[in-house]
Structures are given as structure tokens and as C-alpha cells.
RODO-2510 file (C-alpha; in nm, 4 decimals, decimal comma):
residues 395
     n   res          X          Y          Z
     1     x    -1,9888     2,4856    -3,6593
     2     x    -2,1598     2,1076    -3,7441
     3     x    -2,1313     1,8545    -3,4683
     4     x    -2,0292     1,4803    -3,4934
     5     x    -2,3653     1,3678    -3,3967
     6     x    -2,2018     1,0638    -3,1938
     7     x    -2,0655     1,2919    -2,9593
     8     x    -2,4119     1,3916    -2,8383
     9     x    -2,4266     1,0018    -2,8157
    10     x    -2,1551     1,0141    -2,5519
    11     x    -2,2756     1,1264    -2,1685
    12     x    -2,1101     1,3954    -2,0703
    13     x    -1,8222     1,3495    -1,7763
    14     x    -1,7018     1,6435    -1,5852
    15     x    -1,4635     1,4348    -1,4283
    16     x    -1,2155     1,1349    -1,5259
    17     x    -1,3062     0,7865    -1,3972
    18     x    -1,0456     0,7093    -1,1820
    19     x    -1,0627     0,4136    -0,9603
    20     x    -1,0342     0,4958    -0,5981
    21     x    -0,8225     0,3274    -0,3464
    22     x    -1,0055     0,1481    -0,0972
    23     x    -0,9010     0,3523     0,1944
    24     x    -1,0693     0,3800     0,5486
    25     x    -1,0672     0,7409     0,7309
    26     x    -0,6846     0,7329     0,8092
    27     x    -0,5569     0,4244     0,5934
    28     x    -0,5825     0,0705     0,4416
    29     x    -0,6256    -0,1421     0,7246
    30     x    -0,7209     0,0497     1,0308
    31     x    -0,9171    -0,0696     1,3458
    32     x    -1,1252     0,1677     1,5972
    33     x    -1,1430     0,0697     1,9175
    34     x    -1,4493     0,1611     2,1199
    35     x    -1,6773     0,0435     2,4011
    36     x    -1,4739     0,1761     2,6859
    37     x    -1,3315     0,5132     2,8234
    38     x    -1,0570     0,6705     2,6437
    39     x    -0,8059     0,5935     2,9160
    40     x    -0,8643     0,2204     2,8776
    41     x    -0,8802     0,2124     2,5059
    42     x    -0,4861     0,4609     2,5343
    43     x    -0,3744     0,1625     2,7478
    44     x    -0,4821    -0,1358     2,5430
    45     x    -0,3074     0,0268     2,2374
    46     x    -0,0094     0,1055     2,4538
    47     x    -0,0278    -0,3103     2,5441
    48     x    -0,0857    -0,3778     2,1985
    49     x     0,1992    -0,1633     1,9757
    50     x     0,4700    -0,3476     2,1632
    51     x     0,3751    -0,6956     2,0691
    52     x     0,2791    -0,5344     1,7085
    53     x     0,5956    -0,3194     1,5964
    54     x     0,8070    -0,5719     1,5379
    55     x     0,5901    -0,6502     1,1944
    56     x     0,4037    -0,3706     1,1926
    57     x     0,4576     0,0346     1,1858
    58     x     0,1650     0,1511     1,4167
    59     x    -0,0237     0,4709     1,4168
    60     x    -0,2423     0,5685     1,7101
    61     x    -0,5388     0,8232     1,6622
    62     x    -0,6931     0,9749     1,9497
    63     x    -0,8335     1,3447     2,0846
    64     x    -0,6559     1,5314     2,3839
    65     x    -0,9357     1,5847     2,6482
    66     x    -0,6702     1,8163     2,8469
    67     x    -0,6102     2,0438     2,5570
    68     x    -0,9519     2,1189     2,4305
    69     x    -1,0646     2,1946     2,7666
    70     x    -0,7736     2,4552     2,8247
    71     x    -0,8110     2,6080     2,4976
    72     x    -1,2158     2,6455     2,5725
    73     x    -1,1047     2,8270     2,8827
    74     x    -0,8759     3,0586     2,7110
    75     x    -0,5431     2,8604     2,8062
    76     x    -0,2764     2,7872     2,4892
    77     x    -0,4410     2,4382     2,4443
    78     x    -0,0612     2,3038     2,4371
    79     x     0,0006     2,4925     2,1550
    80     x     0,3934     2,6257     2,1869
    81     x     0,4854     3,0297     2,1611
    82     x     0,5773     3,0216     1,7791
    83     x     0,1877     2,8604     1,7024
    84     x     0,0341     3,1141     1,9459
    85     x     0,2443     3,3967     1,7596
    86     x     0,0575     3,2770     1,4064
    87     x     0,2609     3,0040     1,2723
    88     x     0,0383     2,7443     1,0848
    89     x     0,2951     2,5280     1,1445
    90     x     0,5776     2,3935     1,3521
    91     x     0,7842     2,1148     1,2730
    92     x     1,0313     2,0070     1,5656
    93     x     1,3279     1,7387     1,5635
    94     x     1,2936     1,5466     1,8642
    95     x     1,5955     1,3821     1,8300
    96     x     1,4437     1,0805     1,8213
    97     x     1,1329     1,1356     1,7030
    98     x     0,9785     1,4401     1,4652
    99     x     0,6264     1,6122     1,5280
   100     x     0,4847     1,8267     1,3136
   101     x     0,2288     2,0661     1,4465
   102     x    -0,0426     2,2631     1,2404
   103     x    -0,3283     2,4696     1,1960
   104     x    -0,4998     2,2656     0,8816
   105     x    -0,8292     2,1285     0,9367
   106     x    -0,8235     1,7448     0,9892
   107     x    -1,0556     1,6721     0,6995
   108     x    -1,0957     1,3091     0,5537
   109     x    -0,8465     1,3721     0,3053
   110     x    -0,5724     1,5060     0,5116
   111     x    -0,5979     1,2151     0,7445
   112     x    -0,5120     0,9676     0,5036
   113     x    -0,2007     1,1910     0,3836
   114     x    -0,1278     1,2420     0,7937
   115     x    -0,0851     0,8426     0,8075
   116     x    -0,0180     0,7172     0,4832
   117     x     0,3351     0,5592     0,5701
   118     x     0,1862     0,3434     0,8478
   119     x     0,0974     0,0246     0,7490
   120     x    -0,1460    -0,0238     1,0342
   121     x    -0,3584     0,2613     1,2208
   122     x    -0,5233     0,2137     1,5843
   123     x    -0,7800     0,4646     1,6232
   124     x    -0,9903     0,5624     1,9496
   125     x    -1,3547     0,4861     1,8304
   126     x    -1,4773     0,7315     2,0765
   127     x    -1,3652     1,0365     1,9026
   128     x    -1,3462     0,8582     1,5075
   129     x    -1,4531     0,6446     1,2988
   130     x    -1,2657     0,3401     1,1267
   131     x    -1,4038     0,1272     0,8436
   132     x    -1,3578    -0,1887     1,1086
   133     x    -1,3606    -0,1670     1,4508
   134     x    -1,3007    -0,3615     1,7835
   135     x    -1,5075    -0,3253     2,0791
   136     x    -1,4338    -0,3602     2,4432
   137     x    -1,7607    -0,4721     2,6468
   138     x    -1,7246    -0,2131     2,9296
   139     x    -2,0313    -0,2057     3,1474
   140     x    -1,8837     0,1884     3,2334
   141     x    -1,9418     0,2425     2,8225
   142     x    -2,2201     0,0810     2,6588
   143     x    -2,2642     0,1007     2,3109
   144     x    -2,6452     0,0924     2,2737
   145     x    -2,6544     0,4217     2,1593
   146     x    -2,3300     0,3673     1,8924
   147     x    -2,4663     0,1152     1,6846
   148     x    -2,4198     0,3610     1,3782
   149     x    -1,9803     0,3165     1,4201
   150     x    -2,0205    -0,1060     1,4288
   151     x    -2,0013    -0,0941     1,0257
   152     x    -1,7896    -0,3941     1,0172
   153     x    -1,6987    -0,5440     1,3642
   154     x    -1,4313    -0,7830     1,3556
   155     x    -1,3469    -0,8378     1,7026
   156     x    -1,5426    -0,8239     2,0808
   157     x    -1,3334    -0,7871     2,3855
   158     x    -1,4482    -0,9200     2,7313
   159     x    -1,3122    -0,7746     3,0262
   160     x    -1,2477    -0,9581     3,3755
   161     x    -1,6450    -1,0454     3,4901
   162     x    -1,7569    -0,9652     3,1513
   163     x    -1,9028    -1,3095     2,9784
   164     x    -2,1818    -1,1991     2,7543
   165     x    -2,2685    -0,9855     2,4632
   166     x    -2,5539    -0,7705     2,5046
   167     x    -2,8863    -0,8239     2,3549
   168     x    -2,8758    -0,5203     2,1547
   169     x    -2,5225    -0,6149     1,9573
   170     x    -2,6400    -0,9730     1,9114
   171     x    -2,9467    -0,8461     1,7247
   172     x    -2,6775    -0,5747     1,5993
   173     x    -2,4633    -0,8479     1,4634
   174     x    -2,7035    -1,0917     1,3294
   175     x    -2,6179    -1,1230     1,0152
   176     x    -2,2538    -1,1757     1,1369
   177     x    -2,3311    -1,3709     1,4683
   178     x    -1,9368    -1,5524     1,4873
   179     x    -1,7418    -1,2651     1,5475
   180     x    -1,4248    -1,3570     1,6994
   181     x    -1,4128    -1,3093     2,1075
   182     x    -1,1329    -1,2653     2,3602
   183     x    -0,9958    -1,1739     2,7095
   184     x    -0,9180    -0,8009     2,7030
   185     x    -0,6434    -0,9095     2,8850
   186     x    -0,5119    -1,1340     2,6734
   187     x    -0,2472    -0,8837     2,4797
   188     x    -0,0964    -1,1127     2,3048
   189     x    -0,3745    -1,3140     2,1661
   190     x    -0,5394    -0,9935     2,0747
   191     x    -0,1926    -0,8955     1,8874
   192     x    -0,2247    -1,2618     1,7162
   193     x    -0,5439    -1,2054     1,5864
   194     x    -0,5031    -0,8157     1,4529
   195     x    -0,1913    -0,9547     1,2574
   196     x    -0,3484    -1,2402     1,1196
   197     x    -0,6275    -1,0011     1,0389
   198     x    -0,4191    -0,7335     0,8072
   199     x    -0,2739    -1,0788     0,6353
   200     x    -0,5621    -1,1724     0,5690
   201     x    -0,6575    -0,8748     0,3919
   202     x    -0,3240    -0,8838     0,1980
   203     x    -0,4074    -0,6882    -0,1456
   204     x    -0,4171    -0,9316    -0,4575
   205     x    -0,0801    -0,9465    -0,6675
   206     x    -0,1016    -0,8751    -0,9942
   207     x     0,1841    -0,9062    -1,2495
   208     x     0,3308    -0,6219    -1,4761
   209     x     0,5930    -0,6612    -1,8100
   210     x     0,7394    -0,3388    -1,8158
   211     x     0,7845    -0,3306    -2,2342
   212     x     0,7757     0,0309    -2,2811
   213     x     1,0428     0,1688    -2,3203
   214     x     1,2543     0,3435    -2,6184
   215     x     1,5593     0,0431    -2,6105
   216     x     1,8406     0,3279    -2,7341
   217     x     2,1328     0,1415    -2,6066
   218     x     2,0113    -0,1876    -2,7800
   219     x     1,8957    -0,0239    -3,1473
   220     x     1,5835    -0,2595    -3,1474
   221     x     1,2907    -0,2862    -2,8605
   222     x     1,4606    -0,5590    -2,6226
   223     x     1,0945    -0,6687    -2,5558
   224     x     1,1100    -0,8253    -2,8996
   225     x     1,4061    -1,0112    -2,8613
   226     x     1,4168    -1,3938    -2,8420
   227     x     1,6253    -1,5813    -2,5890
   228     x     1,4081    -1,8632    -2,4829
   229     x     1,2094    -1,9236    -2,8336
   230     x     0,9430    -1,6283    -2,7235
   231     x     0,9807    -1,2336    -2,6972
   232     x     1,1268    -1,1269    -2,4118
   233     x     0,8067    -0,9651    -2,3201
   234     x     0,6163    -1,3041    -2,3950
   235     x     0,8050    -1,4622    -2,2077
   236     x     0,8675    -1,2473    -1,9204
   237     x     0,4828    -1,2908    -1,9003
   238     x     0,4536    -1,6482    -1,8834
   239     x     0,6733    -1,6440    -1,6075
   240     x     0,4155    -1,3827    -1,3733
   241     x     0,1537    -1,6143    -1,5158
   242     x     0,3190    -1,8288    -1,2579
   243     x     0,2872    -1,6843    -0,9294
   244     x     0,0399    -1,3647    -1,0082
   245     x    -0,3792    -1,3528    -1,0594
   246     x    -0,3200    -1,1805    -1,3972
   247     x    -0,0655    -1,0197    -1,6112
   248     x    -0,0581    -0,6758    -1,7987
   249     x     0,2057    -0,5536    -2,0538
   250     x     0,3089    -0,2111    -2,0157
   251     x     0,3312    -0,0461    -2,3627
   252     x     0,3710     0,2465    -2,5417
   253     x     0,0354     0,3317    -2,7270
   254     x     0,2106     0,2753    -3,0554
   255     x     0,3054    -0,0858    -3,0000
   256     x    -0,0199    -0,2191    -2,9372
   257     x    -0,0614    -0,3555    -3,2540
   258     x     0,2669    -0,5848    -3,2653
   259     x     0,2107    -0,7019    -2,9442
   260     x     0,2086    -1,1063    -2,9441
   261     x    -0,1810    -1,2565    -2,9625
   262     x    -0,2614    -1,3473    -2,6068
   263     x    -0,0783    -1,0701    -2,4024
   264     x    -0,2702    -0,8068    -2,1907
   265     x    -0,1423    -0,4895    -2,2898
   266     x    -0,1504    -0,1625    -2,0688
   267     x    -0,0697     0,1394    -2,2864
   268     x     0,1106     0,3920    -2,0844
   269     x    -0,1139     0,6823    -1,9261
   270     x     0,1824     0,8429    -1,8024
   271     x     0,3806     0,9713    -2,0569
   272     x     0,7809     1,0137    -2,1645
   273     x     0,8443     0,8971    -1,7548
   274     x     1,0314     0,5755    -1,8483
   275     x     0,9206     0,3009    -1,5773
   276     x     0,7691     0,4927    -1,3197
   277     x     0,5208     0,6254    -1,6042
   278     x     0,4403     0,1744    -1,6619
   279     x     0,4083     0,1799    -1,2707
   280     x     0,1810     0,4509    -1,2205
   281     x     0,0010     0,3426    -1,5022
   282     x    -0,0745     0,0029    -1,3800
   283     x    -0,1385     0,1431    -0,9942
   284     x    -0,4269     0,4092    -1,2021
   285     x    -0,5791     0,0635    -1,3664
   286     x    -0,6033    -0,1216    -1,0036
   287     x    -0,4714     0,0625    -0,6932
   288     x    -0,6021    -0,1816    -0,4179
   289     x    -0,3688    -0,4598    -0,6314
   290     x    -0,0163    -0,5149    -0,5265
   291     x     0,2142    -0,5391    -0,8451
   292     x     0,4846    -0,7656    -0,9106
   293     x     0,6908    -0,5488    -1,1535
   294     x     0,9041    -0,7185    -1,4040
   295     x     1,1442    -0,5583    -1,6768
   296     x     1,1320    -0,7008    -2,0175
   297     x     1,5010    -0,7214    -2,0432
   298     x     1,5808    -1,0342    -1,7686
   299     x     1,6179    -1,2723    -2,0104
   300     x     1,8236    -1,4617    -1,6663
   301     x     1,5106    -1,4459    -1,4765
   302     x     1,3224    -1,7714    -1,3347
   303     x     1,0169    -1,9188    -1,1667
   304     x     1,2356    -1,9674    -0,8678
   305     x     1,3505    -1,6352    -0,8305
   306     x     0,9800    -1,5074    -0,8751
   307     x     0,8426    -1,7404    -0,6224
   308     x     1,1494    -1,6748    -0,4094
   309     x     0,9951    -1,3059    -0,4061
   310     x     0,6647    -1,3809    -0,3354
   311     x     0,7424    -1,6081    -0,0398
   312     x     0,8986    -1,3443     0,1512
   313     x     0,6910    -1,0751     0,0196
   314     x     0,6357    -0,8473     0,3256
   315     x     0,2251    -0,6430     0,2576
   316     x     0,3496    -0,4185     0,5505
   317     x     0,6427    -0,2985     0,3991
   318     x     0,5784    -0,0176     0,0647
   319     x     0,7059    -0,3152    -0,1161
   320     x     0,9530    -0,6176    -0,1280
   321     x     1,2382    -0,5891    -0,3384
   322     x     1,5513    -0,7723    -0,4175
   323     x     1,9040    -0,6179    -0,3675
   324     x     2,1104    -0,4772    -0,6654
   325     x     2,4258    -0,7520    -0,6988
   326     x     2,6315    -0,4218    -0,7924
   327     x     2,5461    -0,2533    -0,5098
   328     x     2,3712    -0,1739    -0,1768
   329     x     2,0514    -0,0468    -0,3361
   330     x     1,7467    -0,2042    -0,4508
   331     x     1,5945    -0,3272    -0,7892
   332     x     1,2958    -0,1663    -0,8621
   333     x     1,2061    -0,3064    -1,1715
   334     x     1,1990    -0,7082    -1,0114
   335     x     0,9709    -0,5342    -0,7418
   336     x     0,6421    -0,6047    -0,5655
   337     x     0,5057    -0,2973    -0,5160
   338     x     0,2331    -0,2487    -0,2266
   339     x    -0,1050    -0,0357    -0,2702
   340     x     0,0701     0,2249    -0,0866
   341     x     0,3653     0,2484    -0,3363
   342     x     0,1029     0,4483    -0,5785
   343     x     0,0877     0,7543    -0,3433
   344     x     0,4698     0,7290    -0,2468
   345     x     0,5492     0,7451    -0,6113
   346     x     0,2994     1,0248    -0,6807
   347     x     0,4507     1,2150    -0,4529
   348     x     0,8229     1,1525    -0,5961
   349     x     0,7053     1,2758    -0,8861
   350     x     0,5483     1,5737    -0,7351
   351     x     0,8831     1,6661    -0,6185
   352     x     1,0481     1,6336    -0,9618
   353     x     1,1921     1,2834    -0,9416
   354     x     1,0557     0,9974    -1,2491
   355     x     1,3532     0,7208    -1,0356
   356     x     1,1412     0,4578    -0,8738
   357     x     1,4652     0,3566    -0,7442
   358     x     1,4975     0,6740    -0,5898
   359     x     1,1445     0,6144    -0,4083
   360     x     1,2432     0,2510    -0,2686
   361     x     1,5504     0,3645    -0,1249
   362     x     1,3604     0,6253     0,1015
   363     x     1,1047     0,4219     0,1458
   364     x     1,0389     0,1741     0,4127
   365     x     1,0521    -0,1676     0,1928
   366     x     1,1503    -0,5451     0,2974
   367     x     1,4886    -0,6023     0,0873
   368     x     1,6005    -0,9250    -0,0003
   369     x     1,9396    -1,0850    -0,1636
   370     x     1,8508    -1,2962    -0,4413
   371     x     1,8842    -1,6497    -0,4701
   372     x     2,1162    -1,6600    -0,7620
   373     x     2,1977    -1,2257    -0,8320
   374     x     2,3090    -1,3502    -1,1908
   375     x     1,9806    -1,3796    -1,2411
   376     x     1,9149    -0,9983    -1,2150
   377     x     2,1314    -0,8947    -1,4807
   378     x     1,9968    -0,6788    -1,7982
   379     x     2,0440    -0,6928    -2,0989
   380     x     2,0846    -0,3543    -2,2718
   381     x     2,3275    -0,3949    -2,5549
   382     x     2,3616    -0,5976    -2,8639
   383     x     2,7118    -0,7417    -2,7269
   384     x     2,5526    -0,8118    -2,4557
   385     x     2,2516    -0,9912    -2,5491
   386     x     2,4650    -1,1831    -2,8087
   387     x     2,6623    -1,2888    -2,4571
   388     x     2,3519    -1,3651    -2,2879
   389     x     2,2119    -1,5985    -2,5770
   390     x     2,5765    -1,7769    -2,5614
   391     x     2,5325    -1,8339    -2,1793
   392     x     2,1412    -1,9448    -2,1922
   393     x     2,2524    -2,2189    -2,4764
   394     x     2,4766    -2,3139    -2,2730
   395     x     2,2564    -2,3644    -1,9385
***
């Protein structure tokens, strides 16, 4: 059979190009700890989490000294009867807690999976690695010989009669010679600077017209409609313009060629899944972005309601939503949703559910009541936009 020849133009892929999330061992924004013995390092963290928690969900990674040496002398390791007997796993209700225990290889990519709710992860340096780290100056645990796990240092704590760095870490650290230093004692400036630290490393936001869809109820694509002198989609746009680095369009492929000069479209990569499909697609485009999600049928929508949202945005939360005015639950499609949203709605949809809704309410998000909830109303009918073009002359 004849070729095309310019497909033996085209390198040959075994694999698509996805973009990877710019995740650590076991999360976004993790810290090891290293420097001193693992019973110091236990107790900082159990300072720390206190003074943290009220912002922050916390995970802790560390290794069990007691078990691994029980288990090398033939003892259960702390494993319970029903894991001895050959279960490869165990999940108990602790009333108020749950632990899961299994037999599944801690590999780099369960980790993440093992932790991917928490929006912050201590780890004990001495046993893992972190893609930043914070060391403790302990004469008892010198690091000379763990220079390879300072990738990215970001703060140096001195304990009591502790007052200089080493020689060795300064020549470590010279092309980064201002790290931060503090008392190890100090807990809560310690706790000051790790949450200024994960705001500072707050994920872009990047804005998203969700234009996609097949507008049954209103007979004619709603993104199209004019209430303010543009299409709704234009002008939903504008308004993410305002408050966002950049805006995409979600789209179905076929509209990309009436969509208005100067929009960004984003044709749908996942198909016939109504918003979560615009979602996912714009989280496959740029998954270290948060995305300010807008629906094209708002027509009430304003600046101050977007701005509103991004002042109390919350990067530790999944994402930052506003309240339904018709009910308890909350509006996912006026939504900033986090980096971590794209593997919480993955996993929704691994389980058979295309709601995004469905994914915020079981989610841990910040939820807000809107300034004016009028403002949140759609538009799905041709009564009703013919109401809502009344009321907007009127305003």
C-alpha cells in the first residue's frame, strides 16, 4: 500500500506529549527536614503541625525504626493478624481517624497518590527525599556526607549554641549564599516562614470560558448571545482578562471557526463530558496553573464578583468556590480550581461520575457566599434570557 510521504516527515512518538505536573516525591509543595536525628526532626514537626493546621492540611513522612528492626528479627513488624494471615490490605475506622494498611511497594508514583489530598507534606530527610528541604545544624548529624539531598535548600535551622554554618554548606550553597536562618526553637517563626513559603509558590491563575456546550434548553449556543453588545463568550472573557494571566475558550472542535477574532480557543480533548470534559481539558494544556472557571451563560456576572473570588482565593484548599444562592452546595462553573483539582477530577471520572459539582462537594474547598448571588444566575432559556436582557437595560 503507497505511503503519504509526509508522514515519514513526522518523528515517530510512542507516547502522547502530555505535560507533567510539577510534583515533588509525595506532592506540590513538600519540605524534608534533615540534619538531625529522627527523634528531633518527629518533634519539630509535632511543634510545627499545630501552629500550621489551622491553614494548612499536613502530611508527615517518616520510617518506623521499631518495626523494621522487629520484622528483621522475625517479629510481626506491627503488622496486625489479618496482614500476617495474607491480606494486602487493611483498612480500619478509627473513629476518628482512618488508616489504611498495605502490602504495595511505596514507589514514586504511589507516594504522590498516598498524599495527594494534603496540601502540604513534612517529610523526614533522613529516610526521603523532597524537592526542597530544611536543615537543622545538629553537631550529633552533620551533613557533609548528604550534600546530594540539599537540591534546593530553603531554610537553615540553628539550634541553642549553634551560630554558624559549616564550611562545607557555605561552599554547598554558594550560588544561593542568603538562605533564610532561624532559632530551631523558634516554632512559630519557623511556621511563619513555611506558610509564607507555599504562598509564595501559589500556582499562576489562568482564566477559562466554558463555551462548549450543546445549549438544548436555549435552541441557539448561549455563548453567542449578546447582552452587553459582545457574545457572551466575548465577553465573559474580557472580564477574566481582568484578574487572570491569560484566558482560553473552551470549545467544541467544530466551533473554532466562528469563534470571535481575538479569543484563545481550547477545543475540547475530552469528549461528550459536558464541563468537566472543558476542565480537564484546560488542566491537560497547563496542570501546574490554577483555573478560574467561568460559564458562558452569566450574563449577571462582574469584575467585582471575580475579584471578590480571587481575594479570598484559598491555594490550600482543591479550590475556592462560591455558594449556590438555591442551595447549600457549591458552583462549580464560577470556580478556581487548584492544580490538585486535575487528579481529584480524574479520579471522579474514574469512578463513573462527569459532575464537577459532585467532586467539590467531597472535596476539601474554601466556599464563599457571593457578594451579590443574583449575580450567579444562568441563563438557559429563551424566556429567560429575554428577562435577563430586560433587567441588564434596566441596570
Amino acid at each position: 500500500m503507497p505511503t503519504n510521504p509526509s508522514d515519514s516527515a513526522k518523528p515517530r512518538t510512542k507516547h502522547a506529549a502530555l505535560v507533567r505536573p510539577a510534583l515533588g516525591e509525595f506532592g506540590r509543595h513538600e519540605l524534608a527536614i534533615l540534619g538531625a536525628p529522627c527523634g528531633k526532626i518527629k518533634e519539630l514537626v509535632t511543634r510545627l503541625v499545630p501552629a500550621l493546621s489551622a491553614t494548612l492540611s499536613v502530611g508527615y513522612v517518616d520510617a518506623d525504626h521499631a518495626a523494621g528492626d522487629d520484622a528483621a528479627d522475625g517479629g510481626a513488624g506491627g503488622a496486625s493478624s489479618i496482614m500476617l494471615a495474607g491480606a494486602s490490605a487493611e483498612l480500619t475506622d478509627k473513629i476518628s481517624f482512618r488508616r489504611v494498611d498495605q502490602r504495595r511497594e511505596l514507589d514514586g508514583f504511589s507516594q504522590k497518590e498516598l498524599l495527594a489530598h494534603q496540601s502540604l507534606v513534612l517529610v523526614n530527610g533522613n529516610h526521603f527525599r523532597a524537592r526542597q528541604q530544611i536543615i537543622i545544624l545538629d553537631p550529633a548529624k552533620p551533613l557533609e556526607k548528604k550534600l546530594d539531598k540539599l537540591t534546593d535548600v530553603q531554610l537553615i535551622l540553628l539550634p541553642e549554641g549553634v551560630t554558624e554554618v559549616p564550611a562545607y554548606l557555605l561552599a554547598h550553597f554558594a550560588e544561593n549564599p542568603l538562605i533564610p536562618q532561624l532559632p530551631l526553637t523558634d516554632t512559630e517563626a519557623i511556621a511563619a516562614f513555611v506558610r509564607q513559603w507555599r504562598q509564595r509558590n501559589l500556582p499562576p491563575l489562568r482564566g477559562l470560558v466554558l463555551a462548549g456546550g450543546q445549549s438544548q434548553r436555549m435552541q441557539t449556543d448561549k455563548g453567542r448571545l449578546r447582552y452587553h453588545g459582545l457574545e457572551q463568550r466575548e465577553y465573559a472573557a474580557r472580564l477574566l482578562a481582568t484578574v487572570c494571566t491569560d484566558v482560553h475558550v473552551s470549545c467544541r472542535p467544530d466551533q473554532l471557526a466562528e469563534l470571535p477574532a481575538g479569543l484563545t480557543p481550547l477545543p475540547d480533548r475530552f469528549l461528550d463530558l459536558g464541563p468537566m470534559g472543558g476542565i480537564l481539558s484546560a488542566f491537560q494544556l497547563d496542570p501546574n496553573a490554577a483555573w478560574l472557571v467561568v460559564a458562558c451563560d452569566l450574563p449577571f456576572l462582574s469584575e467585582a464578583t471575580l475579584r471578590h473570588l480571587m481575594a479570598h482565593r484559598n491555594g490550600a484548599k482543591m479550590a475556592t468556590a462560591f455558594q449556590s444562592p438555591e442551595n447549600e452546595f457549591p458552583e462549580p462553573l464560577i470556580t478556581i480550581w487548584e492544580p490538585r483539582g486535575y487528579g481529584t477530577l480524574l479520579r471522579f471520572l474514574g469512578l463513573g461520575y462527569s459532575c464537577p459539582r459532585k467532586a467539590l462537594i467531597n472535596s476539601d474547598i474554601e466556599l464563599l457566599v457571593a457578594p451579590d448571588p443574583t449575580e450567579l444566575r444562568n441563563v438557559n432559556t429563551p424566556e429567560e434570557a429575554a428577562v435577563a436582557r430586560q433587567e441588564l437595560e434596566k441596570q
